[in-house]
C-alpha positions as CSV (number, residue, x, y, z in Angstrom):
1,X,84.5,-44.1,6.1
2,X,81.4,-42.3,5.1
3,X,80.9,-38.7,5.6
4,X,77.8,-36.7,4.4
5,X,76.2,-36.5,1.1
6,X,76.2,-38.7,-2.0
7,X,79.7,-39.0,-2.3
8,X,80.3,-42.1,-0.1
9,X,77.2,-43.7,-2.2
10,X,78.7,-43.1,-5.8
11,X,82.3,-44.6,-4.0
12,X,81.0,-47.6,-2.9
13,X,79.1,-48.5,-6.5
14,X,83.0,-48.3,-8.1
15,X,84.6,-49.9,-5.8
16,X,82.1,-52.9,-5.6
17,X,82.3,-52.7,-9.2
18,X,86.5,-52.9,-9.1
19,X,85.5,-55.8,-6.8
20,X,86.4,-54.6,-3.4
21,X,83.8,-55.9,-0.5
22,X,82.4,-52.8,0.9
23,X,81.5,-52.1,4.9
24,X,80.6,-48.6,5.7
25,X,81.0,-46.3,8.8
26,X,79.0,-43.3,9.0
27,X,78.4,-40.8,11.8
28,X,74.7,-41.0,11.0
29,X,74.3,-38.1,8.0
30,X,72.0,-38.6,5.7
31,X,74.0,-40.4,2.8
32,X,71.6,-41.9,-0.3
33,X,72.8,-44.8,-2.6
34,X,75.1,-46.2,0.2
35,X,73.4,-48.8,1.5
36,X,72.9,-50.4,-2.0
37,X,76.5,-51.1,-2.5
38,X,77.5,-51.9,1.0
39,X,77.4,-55.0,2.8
40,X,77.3,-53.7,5.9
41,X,76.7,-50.4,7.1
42,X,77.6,-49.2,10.9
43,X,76.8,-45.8,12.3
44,X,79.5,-44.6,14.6
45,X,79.8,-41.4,16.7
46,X,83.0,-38.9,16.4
47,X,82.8,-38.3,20.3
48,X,83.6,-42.5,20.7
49,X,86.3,-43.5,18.8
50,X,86.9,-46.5,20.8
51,X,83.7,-47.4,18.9
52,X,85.2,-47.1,15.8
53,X,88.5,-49.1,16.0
54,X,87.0,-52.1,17.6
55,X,84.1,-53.3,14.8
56,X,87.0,-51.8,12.0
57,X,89.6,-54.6,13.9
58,X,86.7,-57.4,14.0
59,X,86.2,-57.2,9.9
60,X,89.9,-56.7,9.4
61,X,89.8,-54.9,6.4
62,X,92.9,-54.4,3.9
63,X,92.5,-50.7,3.2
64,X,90.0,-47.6,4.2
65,X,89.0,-44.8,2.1
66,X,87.4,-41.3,3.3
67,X,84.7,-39.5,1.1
68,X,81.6,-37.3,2.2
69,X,81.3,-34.1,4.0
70,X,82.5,-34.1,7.6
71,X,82.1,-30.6,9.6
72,X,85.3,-29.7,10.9
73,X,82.8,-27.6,13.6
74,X,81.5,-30.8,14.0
75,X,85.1,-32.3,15.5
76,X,85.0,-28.8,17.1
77,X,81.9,-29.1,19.3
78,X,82.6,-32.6,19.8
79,X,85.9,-33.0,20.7
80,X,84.6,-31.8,24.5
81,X,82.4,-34.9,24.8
82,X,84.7,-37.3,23.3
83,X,85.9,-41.3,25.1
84,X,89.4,-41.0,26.8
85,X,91.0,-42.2,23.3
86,X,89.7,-39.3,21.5
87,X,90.8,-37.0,23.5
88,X,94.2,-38.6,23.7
89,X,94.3,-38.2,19.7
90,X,92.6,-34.8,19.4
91,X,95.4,-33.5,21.6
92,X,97.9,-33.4,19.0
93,X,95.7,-31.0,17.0
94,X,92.7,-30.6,14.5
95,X,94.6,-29.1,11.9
96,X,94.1,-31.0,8.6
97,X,98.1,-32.2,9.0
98,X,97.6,-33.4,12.3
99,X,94.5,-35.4,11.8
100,X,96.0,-36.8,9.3
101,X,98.8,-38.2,10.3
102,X,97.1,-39.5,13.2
103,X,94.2,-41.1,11.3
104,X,97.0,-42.8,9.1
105,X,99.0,-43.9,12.2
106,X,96.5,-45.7,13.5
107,X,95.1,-47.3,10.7
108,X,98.7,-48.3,9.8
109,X,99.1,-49.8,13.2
110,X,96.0,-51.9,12.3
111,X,97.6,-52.6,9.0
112,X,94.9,-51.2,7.0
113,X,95.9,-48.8,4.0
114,X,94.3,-45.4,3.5
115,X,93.8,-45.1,-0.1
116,X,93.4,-41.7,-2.5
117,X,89.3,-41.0,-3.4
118,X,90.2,-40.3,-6.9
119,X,90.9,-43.9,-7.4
120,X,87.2,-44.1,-7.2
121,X,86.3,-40.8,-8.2
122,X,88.0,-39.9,-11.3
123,X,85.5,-39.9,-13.8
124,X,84.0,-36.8,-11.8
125,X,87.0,-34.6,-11.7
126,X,86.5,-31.4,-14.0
127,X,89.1,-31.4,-16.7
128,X,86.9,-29.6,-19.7
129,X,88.0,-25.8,-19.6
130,X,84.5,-24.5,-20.1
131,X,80.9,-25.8,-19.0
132,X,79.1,-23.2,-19.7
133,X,78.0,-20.6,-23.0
134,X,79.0,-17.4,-20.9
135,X,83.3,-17.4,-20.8
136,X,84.7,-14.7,-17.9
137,X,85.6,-11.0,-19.4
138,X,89.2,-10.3,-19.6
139,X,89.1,-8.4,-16.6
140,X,87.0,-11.5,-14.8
141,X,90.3,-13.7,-15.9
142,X,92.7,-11.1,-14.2
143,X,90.2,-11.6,-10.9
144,X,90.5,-15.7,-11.5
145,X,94.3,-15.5,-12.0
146,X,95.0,-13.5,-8.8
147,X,92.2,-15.8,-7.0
148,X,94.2,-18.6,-7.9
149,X,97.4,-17.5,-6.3
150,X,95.8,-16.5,-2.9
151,X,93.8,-19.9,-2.9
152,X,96.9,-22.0,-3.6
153,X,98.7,-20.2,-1.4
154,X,96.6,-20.4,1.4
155,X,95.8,-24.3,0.7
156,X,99.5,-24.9,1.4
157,X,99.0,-23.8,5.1
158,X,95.4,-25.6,5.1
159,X,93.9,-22.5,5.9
160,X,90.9,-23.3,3.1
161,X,90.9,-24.0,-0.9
162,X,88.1,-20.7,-2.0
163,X,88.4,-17.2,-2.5
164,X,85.7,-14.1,-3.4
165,X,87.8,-11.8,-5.7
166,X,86.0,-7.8,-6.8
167,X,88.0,-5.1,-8.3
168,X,90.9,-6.3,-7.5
169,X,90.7,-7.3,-3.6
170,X,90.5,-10.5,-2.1
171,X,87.3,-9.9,-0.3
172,X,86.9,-13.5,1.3
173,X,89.1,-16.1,2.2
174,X,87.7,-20.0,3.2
175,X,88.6,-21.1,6.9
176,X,86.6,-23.5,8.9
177,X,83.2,-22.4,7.6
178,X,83.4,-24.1,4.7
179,X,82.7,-23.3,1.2
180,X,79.5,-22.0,0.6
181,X,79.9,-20.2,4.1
182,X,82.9,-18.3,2.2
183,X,81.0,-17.7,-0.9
184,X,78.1,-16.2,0.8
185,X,80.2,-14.0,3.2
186,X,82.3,-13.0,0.1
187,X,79.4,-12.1,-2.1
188,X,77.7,-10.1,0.6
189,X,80.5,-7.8,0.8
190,X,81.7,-7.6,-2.6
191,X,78.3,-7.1,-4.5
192,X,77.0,-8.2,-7.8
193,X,79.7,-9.8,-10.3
194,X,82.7,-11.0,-7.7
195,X,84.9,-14.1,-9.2
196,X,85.0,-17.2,-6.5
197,X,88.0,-19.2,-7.1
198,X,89.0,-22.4,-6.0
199,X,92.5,-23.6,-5.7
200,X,93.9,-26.5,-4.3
201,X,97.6,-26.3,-2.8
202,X,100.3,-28.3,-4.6
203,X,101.0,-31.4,-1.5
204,X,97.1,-31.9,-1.3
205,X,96.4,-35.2,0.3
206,X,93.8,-36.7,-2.0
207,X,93.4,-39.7,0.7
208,X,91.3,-37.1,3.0
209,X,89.7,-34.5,0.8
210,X,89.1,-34.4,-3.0
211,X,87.6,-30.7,-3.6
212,X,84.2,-30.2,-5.2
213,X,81.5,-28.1,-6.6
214,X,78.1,-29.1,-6.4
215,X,74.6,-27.7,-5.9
216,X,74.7,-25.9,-3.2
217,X,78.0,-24.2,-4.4
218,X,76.5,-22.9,-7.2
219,X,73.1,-22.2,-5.5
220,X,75.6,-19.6,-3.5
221,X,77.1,-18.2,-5.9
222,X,73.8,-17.4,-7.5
223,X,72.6,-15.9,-4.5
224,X,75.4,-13.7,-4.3
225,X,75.1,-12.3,-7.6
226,X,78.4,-13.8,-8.8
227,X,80.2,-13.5,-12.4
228,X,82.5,-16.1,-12.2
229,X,83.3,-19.9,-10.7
230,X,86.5,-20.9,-11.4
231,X,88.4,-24.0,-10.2
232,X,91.8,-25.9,-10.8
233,X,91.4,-28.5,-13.7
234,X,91.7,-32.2,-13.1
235,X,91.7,-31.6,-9.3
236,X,87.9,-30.6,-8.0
237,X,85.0,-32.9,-8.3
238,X,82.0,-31.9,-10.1
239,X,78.8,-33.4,-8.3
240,X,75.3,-33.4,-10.1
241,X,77.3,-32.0,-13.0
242,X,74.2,-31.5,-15.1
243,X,72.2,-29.4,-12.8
244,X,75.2,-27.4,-11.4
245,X,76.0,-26.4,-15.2
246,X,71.9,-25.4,-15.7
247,X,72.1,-23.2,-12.3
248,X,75.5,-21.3,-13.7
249,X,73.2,-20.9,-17.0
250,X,70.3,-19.6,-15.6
251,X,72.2,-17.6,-13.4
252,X,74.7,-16.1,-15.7
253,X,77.6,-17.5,-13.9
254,X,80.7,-18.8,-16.2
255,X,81.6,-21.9,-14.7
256,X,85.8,-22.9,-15.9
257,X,88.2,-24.7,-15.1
258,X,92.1,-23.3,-15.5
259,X,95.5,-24.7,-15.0
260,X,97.8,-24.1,-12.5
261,X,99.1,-20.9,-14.1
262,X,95.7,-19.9,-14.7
């Protein structure tokens, strides 16, 4: 189940490579490398679920996994249009715990298994401490360490995974934006040298969401003027590792990674 960006593509690749027979959906995003590794790939439409089930039931697959980007706006701003059945399911809520529990019920009742991402993802989790020259002052650390509590905190209630920390204030929190939405909001009303911070809360559902840091994160952060870019080690992805760490470079950003204590 194929959201946007190269995510689904680099998915696919390991799991035709752990020798699982691979048959996208995708909501028509742009999604490069995909097709190369699938067998079949079907473009769908979030406002016809019916659409959905029925080709899913005809291949009768053993398990699903869901990777990309997919706009919660986007289940916003559709939900209005959506077939009978999707409306019946979107009643019970759009929160992440509610669409998830009712994406796994009904794959369950199709016996299909929803599996965790980082089964196919783990080699591009970020577990060194440091990937860049520049390390965060000792008062950036005391920003990241703060950061890290409010971000954890506010993951647990699904609220969003990124904060904007300057001089002591939390000056942005993630919501439905998303996180480069945050980090540009953040850094336009903190100034030069805030600390972003990602933390991911301690139930996270790795089936649904594995956090990351790409391009255009950093590309944000530059924008903004940022110090810092800090995430939780061994549990956010790091996409186009390579030129994320030259952007942080060139722009002077320390890019870390730190424990759950910080």
């Amino acid at each position: 189940m194929a959201g946007a960006g190269e995510i689904p593509g680099q998915v696919a690749a390991e799991a035709r490579r752990q020798g699982w027979r691979v048959v996208a959906f995708t909501l028509g995003d742009e999604v490069p490398g995909l097709a190369g590794h699938a067998e079949e790939v079907i473009t769908v439409s979030v406002t016809d679920i019916q659409a959905v089930l029925a080709p899913l039931a005809a291949r009768s697959p053993a398990a699903a996994v869901f990777c990309g980007t997919l706009s919660k706006q986007k289940a916003f701003t559709g939900g209005a249009r959506t077939d009978p059945l999707g409306q019946h399911l979107m009643a019970r809520g759009l929160g992440d715990a509610a669409l998830r529990q009712t994406v796994v019920t009904v794959l369950e009742s199709m016996g299909i298994e929803v599996l965790d991402q980082r089964r196919f993802l783990a080699a591009w989790l970020m577990t060194a401490p440091s990937f860049t020259a520049r390390a965060p002052s000792p008062a950036e650390w005391d920003e990241v360490r703060a950061g890290l509590k409010v971000a954890r905190a506010l993951a647990a209630f699904d609220v969003g995974q990124t904060v904007v920390q300057a001089r002591g204030v939390t000056v942005a929190v993630e919501a439905i934006e998303g996180t480069d939405e945050a980090i540009r909001r953040g850094t336009r009303l903190a100034g030069p040298g805030a600390v972003i911070v990602k933390g991911i809360g301690l139930e996270h559902d790795y089936r649904f969401d594995v956090p990351a840091v790409g391009p255009s994160t950093i590309g944000a952060a530059a924008d903004g003027k940022a110090s810092v870019l800090a995430v939780e080690r061994g549990r956010v992805m790091l996409i186009r590792g390579d030129d994320v760490v030259r952007q942080a470079e060139q722009a002077g950003i320390a890019l870390v990674s730190v424990d759950g204590d910080g």
